[in-house]
Structures are given as structure tokens and as C-alpha cells.
N, C-alpha and C positions, 0 to 999 in steps of 0.2 A: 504494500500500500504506500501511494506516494507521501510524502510529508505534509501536513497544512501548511496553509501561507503564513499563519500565526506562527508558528512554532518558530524557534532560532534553535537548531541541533547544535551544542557545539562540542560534542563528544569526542576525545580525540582522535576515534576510530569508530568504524561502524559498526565493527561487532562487539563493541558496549550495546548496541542498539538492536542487538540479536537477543540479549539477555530476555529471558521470562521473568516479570514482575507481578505477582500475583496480589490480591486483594482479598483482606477478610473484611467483610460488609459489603453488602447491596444498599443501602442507604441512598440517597441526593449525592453526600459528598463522593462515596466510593464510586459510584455511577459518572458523575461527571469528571474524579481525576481519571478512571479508565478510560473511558471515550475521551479525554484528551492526549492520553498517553497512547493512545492505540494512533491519532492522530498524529502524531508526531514518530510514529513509527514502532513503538516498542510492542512487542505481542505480552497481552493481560490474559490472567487467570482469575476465574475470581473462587475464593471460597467460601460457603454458603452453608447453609443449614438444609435449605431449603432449593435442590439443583433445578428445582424446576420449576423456579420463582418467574412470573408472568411479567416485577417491575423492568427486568433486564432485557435489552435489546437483543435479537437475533444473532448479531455477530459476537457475543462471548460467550466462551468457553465456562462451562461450571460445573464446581467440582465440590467434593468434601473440602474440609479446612484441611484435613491428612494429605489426602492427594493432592489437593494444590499445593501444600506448603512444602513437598517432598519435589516438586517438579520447578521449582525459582529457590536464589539463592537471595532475592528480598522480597520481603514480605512487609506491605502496608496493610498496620490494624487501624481500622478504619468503623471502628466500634467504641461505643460508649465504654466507659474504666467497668463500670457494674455490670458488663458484660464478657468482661478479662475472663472468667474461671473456668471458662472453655480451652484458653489455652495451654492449661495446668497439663491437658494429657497430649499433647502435641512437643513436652520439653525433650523430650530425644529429638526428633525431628526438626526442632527449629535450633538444636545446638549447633554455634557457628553462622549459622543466618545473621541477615541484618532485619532486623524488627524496625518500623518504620513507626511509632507513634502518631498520631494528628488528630488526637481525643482533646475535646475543650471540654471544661465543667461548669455546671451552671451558677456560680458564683465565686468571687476572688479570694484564694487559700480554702476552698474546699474542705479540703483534706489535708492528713500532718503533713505528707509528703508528694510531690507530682506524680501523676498519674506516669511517665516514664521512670522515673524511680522505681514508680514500685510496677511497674511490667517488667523490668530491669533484676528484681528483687524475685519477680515469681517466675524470671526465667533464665537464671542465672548464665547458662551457656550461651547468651545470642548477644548480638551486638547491639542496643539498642540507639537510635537517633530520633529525636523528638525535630519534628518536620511541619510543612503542611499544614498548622493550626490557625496560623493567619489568612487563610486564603481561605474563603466560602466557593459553596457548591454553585451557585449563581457567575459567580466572577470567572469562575470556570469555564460555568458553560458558553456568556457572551464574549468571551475572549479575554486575553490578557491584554490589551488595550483599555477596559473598563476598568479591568483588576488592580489592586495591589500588587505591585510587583514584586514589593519585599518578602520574601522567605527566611523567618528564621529558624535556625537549626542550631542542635547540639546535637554532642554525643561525647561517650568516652575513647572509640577508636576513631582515630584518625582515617583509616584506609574508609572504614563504610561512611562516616560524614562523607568519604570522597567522591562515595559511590550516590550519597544521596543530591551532594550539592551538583554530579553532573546533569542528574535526573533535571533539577530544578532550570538548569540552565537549559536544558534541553526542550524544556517547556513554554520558554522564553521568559521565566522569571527570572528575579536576582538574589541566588543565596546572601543571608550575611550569617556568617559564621558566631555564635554566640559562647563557645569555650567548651568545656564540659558540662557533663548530664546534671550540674551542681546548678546549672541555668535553665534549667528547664521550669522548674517552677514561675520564674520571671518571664518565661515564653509564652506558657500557659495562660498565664494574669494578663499578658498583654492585649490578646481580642476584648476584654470584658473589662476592660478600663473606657471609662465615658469621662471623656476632657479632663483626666487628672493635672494638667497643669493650669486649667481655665477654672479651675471652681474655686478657688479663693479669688482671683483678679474680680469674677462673677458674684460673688457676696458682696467684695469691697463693692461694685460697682451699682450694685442692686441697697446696699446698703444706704452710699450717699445718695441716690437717686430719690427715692422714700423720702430720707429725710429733708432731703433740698425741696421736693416736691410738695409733700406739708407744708412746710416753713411759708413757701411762695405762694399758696393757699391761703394760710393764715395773716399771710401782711396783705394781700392782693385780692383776696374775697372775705374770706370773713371779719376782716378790721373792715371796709366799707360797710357793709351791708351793718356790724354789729353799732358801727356809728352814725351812719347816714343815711340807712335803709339803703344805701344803693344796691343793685344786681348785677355786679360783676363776674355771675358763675361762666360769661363764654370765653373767658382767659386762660380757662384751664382748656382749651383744645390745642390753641397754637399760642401764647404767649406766656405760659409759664413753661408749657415744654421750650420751650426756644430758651428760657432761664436754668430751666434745669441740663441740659445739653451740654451748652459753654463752661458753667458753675464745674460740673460732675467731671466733663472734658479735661479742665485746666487741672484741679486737682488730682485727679488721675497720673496728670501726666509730671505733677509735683511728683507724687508718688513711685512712681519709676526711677527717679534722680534721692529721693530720700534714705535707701538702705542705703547708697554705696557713702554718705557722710557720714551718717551711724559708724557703718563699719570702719570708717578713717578715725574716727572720733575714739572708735573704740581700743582700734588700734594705735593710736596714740596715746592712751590712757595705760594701757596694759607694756608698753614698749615694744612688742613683740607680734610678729603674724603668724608664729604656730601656738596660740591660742584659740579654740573653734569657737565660733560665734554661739548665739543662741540659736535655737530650734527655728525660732518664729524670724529672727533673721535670716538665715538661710533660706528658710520656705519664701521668705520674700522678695528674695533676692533672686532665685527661683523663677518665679513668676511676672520679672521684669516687661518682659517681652508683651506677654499673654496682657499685663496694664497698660504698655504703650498701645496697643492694638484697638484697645476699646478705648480707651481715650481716642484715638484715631476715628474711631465708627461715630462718635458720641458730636466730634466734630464735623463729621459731614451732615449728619443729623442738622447741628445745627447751621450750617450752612444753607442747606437745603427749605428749613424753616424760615430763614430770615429771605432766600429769594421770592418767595410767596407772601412774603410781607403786604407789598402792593396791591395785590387782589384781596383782601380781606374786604370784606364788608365793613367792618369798625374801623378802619384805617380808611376808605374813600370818602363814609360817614366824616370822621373829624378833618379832611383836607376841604369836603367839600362846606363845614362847617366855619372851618378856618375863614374861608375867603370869601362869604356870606358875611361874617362877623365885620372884613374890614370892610365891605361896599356897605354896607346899612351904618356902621356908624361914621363912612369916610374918614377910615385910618388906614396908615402907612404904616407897616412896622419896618422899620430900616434896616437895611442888611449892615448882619456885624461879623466885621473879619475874626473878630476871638472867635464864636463859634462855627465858621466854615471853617476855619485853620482843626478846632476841638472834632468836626464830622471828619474832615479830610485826612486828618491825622489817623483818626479810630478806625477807619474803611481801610487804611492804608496798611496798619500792624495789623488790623484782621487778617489783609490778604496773604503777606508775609510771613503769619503767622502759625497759618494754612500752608501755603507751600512749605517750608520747613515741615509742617508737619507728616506731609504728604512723602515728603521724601525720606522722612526717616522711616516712614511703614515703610518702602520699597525696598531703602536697604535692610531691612529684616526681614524677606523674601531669602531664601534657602539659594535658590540659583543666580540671585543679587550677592549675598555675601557670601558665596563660595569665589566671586571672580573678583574677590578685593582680598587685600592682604590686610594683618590684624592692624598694622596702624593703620591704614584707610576708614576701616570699620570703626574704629575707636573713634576716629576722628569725626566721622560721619554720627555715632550715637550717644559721643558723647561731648564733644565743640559743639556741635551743629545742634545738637538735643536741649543744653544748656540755653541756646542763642533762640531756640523754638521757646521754650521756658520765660524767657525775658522778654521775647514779642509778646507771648499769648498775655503772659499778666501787664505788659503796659498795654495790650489793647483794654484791654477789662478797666486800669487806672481812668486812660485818656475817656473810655465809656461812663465814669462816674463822676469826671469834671467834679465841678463845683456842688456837686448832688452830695459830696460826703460829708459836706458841713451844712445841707438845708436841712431843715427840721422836720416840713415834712413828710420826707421820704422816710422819717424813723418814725413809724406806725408801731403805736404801743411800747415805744422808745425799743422796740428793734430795728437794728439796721438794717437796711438792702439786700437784698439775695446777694448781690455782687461785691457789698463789703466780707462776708462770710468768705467768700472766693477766694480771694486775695489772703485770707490765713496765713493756710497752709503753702503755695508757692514763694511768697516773701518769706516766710520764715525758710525754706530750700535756701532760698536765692542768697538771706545775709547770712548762713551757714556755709555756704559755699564762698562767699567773697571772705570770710575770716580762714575757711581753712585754704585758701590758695596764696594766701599771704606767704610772701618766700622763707622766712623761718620755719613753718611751719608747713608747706609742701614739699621743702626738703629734706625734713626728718622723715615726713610720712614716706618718700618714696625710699629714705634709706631703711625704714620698717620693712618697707615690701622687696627690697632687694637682701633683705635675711639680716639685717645689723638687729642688735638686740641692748634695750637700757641695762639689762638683767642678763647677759647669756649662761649665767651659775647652775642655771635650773635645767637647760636644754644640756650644758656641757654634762652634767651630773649624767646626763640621762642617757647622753650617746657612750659616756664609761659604762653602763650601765650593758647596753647594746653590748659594748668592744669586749666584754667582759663573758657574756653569754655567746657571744661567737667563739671566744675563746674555749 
């Protein structure tokens, strides 16, 4: 049979491609990696309980699990773990084989041990390689084009990993090699992880959003109405989002620039950077990316919201109210350069503040910063990140003009959604202008290049090492 278009063979010879590769399970999954493998040229067995099962297609071979497994020398278990104890009496036979793992379970750390461990454990002669568990029966069947193309794999012998990563390549995946069966547990957990690095950046960001969003409620609807009877509730469709957006935005992206002073601060307190941080600094630090990201989203948002400004009904209402006001009472209001200099200004760090931030998403694109080197990268997220930081909060200043000291704008003697804003990134901003003071940027970098105030404690400790190697 000829090979598919899909497939990339790159086997180093073609009678790897002669080998019998047999399958225990008729399931979705075993069904569509055989008919991909038969696809690309290998001739499949499968092994069955049931040889004369109706879900398999006409052109495979089906056999016992005995017989199949005596007629290939790898063998994909392509069954659930709670269905392993069939192959307690196949352990003669599968001694020397390579057992091919691709069992997921249905939630993270299951069990004490990975399901390859302990196939590993109940079949002590065979080779085993944990394979194939990142890749669904779906992606299979619409081609590797749709798919993940990552495969990862362990095992403890090297030669059958060898034999399984050419399989995968053969398939037009791309092995990654994960070490020994010591990783398989981490292989396993990997399908059934849902955005582990997105769910703290996702509370932080669900968190201020709430509360930014009461808040602009409470000064913007319910302080009129509870003083003036006014009815302000159509602010909450587009004018308070459009507050909460920018507010959430700018902090956010304070936030991404926050751990790494922490961590300078800390490591200049401590003298030393083989000290480890706190838990919840790490975790934060972590999660940089994953904050700049939604900051980034939260900013188009608001973007987007302030272009539809125009068309609003409440906004045509007061321009066309505006200019009614001066013909009925033949007034002029005269144009003043402070405040076009105050709009032109704010329109203008918007934009720039935007773009910077637009491009630091792109340099945190995968195939963006694989083709820069680290100080490009550095430079780009963290010069230019910095310089994004300082537009976004002087646009937000130049937006609250002379609004910080009118009275008011402080409803219930709170301040402005936008005074809250400005927090958290000034306090970044004059934490960063003290520690890049040259005294004090140059001890931190002699911290990070290994000097120590204290080395007594490290020195102790490498005698300690020289001591035990001895």
C-alpha cells in the first residue's frame, strides 16, 4: 500500500516499515492510530477479545491478544489501566517486547503511581515506553495538520524509545523525548491540565475587574440616583466597561513588572541569589506572560469601546444638546489651547501606549522570540515594557487633568475610578526609579552575577558537598 500524503516516513530504512505492530484495543483511539499506521505503510494487528468485532474495518487482521502479541515485537496497549489484568497471562510472551503505553486517566494523580509504572511493575520482562497520550483519536483521524504534533514519550531503554520515536516521526509527528519512565507520571497529567498557567493571571484579572466594576457602579449610578434621583443605570453597558478595561489593563500590566523588584529588593536585603524566593513569588513570576497577555486583551477591549464612543445615543444627545445651549442663549465658549494641548496630549500617549503594547504581545509569540537572541528579548520586555508602563499611566494622568483636585468628581468623598488606577503602577514606577539608581543597580547585578555580602554560609556548605564526595 502506497504511503499517505500526510505521513512524513523518515525511517532510516524501509524494513523498519516491514515490522508488525500490533494493537491491544479496538476503541476510537486504537482504531484511528491503526488506520493511520496502516496509512503510512506499516502492516497492524490488532488484538481483541472479541475477533469478530463488527466496530473494525475490513482490512484488519484480528486476533487473540496471545496471537497477536507473539506475531510483533511492539505492542501498543491501547486500553484503559482497569483493564491491564489481562495482560498478567500474556508475561512470557510479551518478555523482551516493547509495550507501548497511551492510557490517560480521568483525573490528575489518579493513582500513587503512572499507569506505565505500574504496567512496567506487572510486566517486569518488557520494555515499556509511555507514548501517544497526547494525541486524541479525532486528530488522528482529520490528519496531522489539525493535530498536535507534539508526542511525548519516555521510557527506561533507550533502543525501544528509539523504536517508538521513529514510529512517531513516521506518522509525521514530532517526538520530544521526556527522560525516563520516572516522567511518565508528568506525561500523563499533561492532557488533563486546563490552563494551569492562566488560572491565577484569570482570578487576579476576574478579581480587579469585580471590584473596579462595583466601585464605578457605586460612584456612577448609585451616588446619583441615591442623591439626585437621577437614572444613570445605561453607563453600565459601555461607559463603565470602557473604565473598567483601561483601570484593570494598566494594573495588570503594573503587575507583570512588580515580582521582578520584589525579587531585586529581596535580593538585596538577603545579599545573596541562592536564596529561593517565596512560593507565591515564584508562582508569580510564573505567570508573567499569561498577565501581560490579558492586560493586552483588556486593552483592545478598551480600544474598541472608546471607537464606538460617537455613535452612542447619550453622547449625540449631549453634543447635540451642547450646541442648542449656545444658539438659545447666544454664547460662544472660546477655544482654549490648555485643553486641546490636555485632549491632544491624552489621544496621543493612548496611541503610543497601544502600540508598545501591541508589540510586546508579539514579541511573546513563540516563533517571535525564538528568532531574537536573549538580549533583544530582554530589551524588547523589558526597556520597551517599562517605557509601555510610563505611557499607559501618563495617559491615564494627562486623562484626569485638573479632575484630581475638583471636588466633584469625589462622590461620597471617593475618588475616581482613574485615581485608584494610578496606585498600583506609580508605586512600580518610583520602585523602579530608586532601585536603578547606580549604587544600587550595581550591587544588585553583582548579587546576580554570584558575589555574596555573607559567602560563610554557601562556603560552609560547598565543604560540606567536597566533603561527601570525598
Amino acid at each position: 500500500m502506497e504511503n499517505s500524503s500526510n505521513c512524513i516516513p523518515l525511517c532510516s530504512t524501509e524494513s523498519k516499515k516491514q515490522d508488525t505492530i500490533c494493537i491491544f484495543g479496538t476503541g476510537d483511539f486504537g482504531r484511528s492510530l491503526g488506520f493511520k499506521m496502516l496509512q503510512c505503510g506499516y502492516t497492524i494487528i490488532f488484538g481483541s477479545r472479541n475477533t469478530k468485532s463488527n466496530f473494525l474495518p475490513k482490512w484488519a487482521e484480528v486476533l487473540s491478544h496471545s496471537e497477536a502479541a507473539e506475531k510483533s515485537s511492539i505492542i501498543i496497549v491501547a486500553v484503559h489501566r482497569e483493564q491491564y489484568h489481562f495482560l498478567a497471562d500474556l508475561t512470557d510472551i510479551l518478555k523482551g517486547k516493547v509495550l507501548v503505553d497511551v492510557s490517560n486517566n480521568l483525573k490528575i494523580n489518579q493513582y500513587p503511581e503512572s499507569n506505565a509504572e505500574y504496567l512496567a511493575k506487572m510486566i517486569p520482562g518488557a520494555n515499556v515506553v509511555k507514548a501517544f497520550n497526547t494525541v486524541s483519536a479525532w486528530s488522528l483521524q482529520s490528519g496531522t495538520v489539525d493535530a498536535s504534533r507534539q508526542v511525548f514519550l519516555c521510557g527506561d531503554d533507550t533502543k525501544s524509545k528509539q523504536m517508538v520515536m521513529d514510529i512517531v516521526r513516521a506518522l509525521g509527528l514530532t517526538p520530544l523525548d521526556q527522560g525516563s519512565l520516572l516522567a511518565a507520571n508528568e506525561v500523563e497529567n499533561y492532557p488533563l491540565q486546563l490552563f494551569p498557567m492562566w488560572r491565577l493571571p484569570m482570578y487576579i484579572c476576574t478579581g480587579f475587574t469585580v471590584l473596579i466594576f462595583l466601585y464605578c457602579v457605586l460612584t456612577e449610578v448609585i451616588n446619583p440616583y441615591a442623591t439626585t434621583r437621577e437614572d444613570t443605570s445605561y453607563l453600565i453597558a459601555i461607559s463603565i466597561p470602557n473604565r473598567v478595561f483601561p483601570i484593570v489593563s494598566l494594573i495588570l500590566l503594573a503587575l507583570v513588572y512588580l515580582p521582578g523588584i520584589i525579587a531585586a529588593i529581596l535580593q538585596l536585603f538577603r545579599g545573596t541569589k541562592y536564596s529561593r524566593f517565596p512560593n507565591w513569588l515564584d508562582q508569580w513570576m510564573l505567570c508573567r506572560k499569561q498577565l501581560g497577555l490579558v492586560a493586552l486583551a483588556y486593552a483592545f477591549l478598551h480600544a474598541i469601546y472608546t471607537l464606538v464612543m460617537p455613535i452612542r445615543y447619550y453622547v449625540r444627545w449631549w453634543s447635540n444638546k451642547y450646541l442648542i445651549l449656545q444658539v438659545t442663549t447666544n454664547t460662544t465658549y472660546p477655544f482654549l489651547n490648555y485643553y486641546a494641548w490636555l485632549s491632544d496630549s491624552y489621544v496621543a500617549l493612548g496611541i503610543l501606549g497601544f502600540f508598545f503594547y501591541v508589540l510586546l504581545g508579539i514579541t511573546s509569540l513563540p516563533s517571535v522570540s525564538n528568532a531574537v537572541n536573549w538580549r533583544e528579548f530582554r530589551f524588547v520586555q523589558s526597556k520597551l515594557g517599562y517605557l509601555t508602563l510610563v505611557l499607559c499611566t501618563a495617559h491615564t494622568l494627562v486623562y484626569g487633568g485638573d479632575r484630581f483636585i475638583y471636588g466633584p468628581f469625589y462622590k461620597w468623598y471617593l475618588p475616581p475610578a482613574f485615581v485608584v488606577s494610578l496606585i498600583i503602577p506609580c508605586a512600580v514606577l518610583v520602585m523602579k526609579f530608586i532601585i536603578v539608581i547606580p549604587c544600587l543597580d550595581k550591587r544588585i547585578t553583582k548579587i546576580r552575577q554570584g558575589w555574596e555580602r555573607n559567602p560563610s554560609c554557601q562556603g560552609a556548605l560547598n565543604t560540606d558537598i567536597n566533603k561527601t564526595s570525598v
